[in-house]
C-alpha distance (Angstrom), angle and dihedral (degrees) to the residues before:
residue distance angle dihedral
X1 . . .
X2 4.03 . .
X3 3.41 118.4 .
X4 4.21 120.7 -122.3
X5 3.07 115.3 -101.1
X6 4.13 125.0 -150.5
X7 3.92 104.1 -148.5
X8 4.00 90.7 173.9
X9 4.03 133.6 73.5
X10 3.85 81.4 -133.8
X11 3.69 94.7 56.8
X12 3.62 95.2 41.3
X13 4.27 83.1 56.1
X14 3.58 94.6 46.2
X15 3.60 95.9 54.9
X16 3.73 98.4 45.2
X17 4.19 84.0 48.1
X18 3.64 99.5 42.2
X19 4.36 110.9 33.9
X20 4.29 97.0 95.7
X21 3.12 121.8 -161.5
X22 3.72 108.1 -3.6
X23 3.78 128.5 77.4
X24 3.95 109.0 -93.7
X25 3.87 105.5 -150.3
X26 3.76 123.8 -158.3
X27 3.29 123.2 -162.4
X28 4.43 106.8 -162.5
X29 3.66 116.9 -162.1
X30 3.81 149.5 68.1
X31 3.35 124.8 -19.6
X32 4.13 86.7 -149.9
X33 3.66 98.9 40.7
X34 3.65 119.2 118.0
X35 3.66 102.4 -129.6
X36 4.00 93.4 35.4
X37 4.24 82.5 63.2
X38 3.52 81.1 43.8
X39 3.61 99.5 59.4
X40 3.93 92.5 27.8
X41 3.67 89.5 56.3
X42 3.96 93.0 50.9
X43 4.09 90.7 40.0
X44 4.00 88.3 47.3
X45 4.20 84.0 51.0
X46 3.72 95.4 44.2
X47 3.88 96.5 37.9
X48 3.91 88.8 88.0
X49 3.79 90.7 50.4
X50 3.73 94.3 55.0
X51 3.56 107.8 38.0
X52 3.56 93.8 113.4
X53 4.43 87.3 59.0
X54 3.57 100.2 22.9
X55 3.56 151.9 68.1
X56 3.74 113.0 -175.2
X57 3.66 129.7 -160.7
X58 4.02 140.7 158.0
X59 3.82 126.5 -131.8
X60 3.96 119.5 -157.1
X61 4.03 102.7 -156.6
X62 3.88 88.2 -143.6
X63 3.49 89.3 67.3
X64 3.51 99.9 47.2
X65 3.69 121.3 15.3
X66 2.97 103.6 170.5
X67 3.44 99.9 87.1
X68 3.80 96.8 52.0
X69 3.91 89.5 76.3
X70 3.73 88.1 38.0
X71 4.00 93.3 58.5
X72 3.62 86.8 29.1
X73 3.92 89.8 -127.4
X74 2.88 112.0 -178.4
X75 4.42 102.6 156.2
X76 3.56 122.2 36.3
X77 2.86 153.9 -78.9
X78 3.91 95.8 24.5
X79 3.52 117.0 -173.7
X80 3.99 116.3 -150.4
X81 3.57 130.1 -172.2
X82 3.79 141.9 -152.5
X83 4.28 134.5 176.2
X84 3.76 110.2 -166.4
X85 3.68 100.3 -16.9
X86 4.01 89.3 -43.7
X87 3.87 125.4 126.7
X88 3.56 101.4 -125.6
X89 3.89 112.4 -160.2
X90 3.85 129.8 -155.2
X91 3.88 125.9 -147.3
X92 3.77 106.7 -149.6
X93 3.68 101.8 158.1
X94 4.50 96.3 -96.4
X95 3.37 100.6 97.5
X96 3.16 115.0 -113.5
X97 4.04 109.9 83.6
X98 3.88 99.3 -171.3
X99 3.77 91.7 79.1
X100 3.99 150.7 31.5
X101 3.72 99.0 -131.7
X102 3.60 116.1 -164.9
X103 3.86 140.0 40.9
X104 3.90 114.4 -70.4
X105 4.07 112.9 -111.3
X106 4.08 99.6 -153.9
X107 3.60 131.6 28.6
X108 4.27 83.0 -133.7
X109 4.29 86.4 62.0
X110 3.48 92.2 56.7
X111 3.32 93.6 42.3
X112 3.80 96.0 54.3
X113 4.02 87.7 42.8
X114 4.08 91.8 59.3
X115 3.66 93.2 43.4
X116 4.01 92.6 54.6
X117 3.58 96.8 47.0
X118 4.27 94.7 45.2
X119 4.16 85.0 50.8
X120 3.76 90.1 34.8
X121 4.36 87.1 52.8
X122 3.42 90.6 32.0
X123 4.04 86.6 56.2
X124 3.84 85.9 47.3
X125 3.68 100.4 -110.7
X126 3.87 119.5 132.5
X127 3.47 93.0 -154.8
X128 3.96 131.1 58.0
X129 4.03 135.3 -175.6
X130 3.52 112.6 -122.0
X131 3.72 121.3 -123.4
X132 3.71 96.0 -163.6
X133 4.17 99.0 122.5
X134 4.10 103.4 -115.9
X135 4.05 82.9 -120.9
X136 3.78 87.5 70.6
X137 3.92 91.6 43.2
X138 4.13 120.4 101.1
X139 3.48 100.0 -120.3
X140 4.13 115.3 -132.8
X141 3.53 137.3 169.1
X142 4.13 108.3 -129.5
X143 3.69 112.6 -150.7
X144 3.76 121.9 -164.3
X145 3.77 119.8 -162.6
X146 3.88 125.1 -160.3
X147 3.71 104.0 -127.2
């Protein structure tokens, strides 16, 4: 199964407008990248799984850009996610809450990610802890700069 893939800033604002009532997922990258076919092939497994809590959809930041200085992303893949038009941000310990940086490393931690954030939304909060294990976590050093 291949996941869809929004190649327009137009799509991209559709989705995040129009999916109700489950948690649309976007995964921003590089369609070439090794850990964005990482994460693509565990979302395209999972996506069956979920259907009833998720929407799932890839980004390629060459086709719209504009979103890599709205996310700030910066490493990839970066997973983003949204209930009902809301941003819905995930605390896993790196830093920067706006984003899951980094490719997945089971089909069980995405999973368990998804699940939190649809009964975290569903609950009304706009921010979830993750319960991805920090062993299955990329590990990355964010650097902010004063500009």
């Amino acid at each position: 199964m291949f996941l869809r893939k929004l190649n327009h800033k137009n799509e991209v604002d559709d989705a995040i407008r129009n999916v109700e009532e489950k948690v649309l997922v976007l995964r921003f990258g590089k369609d070439d990248e090794i850990g964005c076919m990482q994460t693509d092939d565990i979302m395209s497994r999972t996506e069956g799984l979920l259907q009833e809590m998720a929407v799932i959809r890839t980004v390629n930041l060459k086709d719209v850009p504009e979103y890599k200085d709205y996310f700030d992303i910066t490493i990839i893949p970066a997973t983003v996610f949204f209930f009902n038009s809301e941003h819905i941000k995930v605390d896993s310990g790196m830093g920067d809450n706006t984003k899951f940086i980094g490719p997945f490393k089971t089909k069980q931690d995405f999973i368990d990610l998804v699940e939190t954030v649809f009964r975290g939304a569903m609950r009304g909060k706009f921010m979830v802890k993750s319960p991805i294990d920090h062993r299955n976590m990329a590990k990355y050093d964010l650097l902010y700069k004063d500009y």
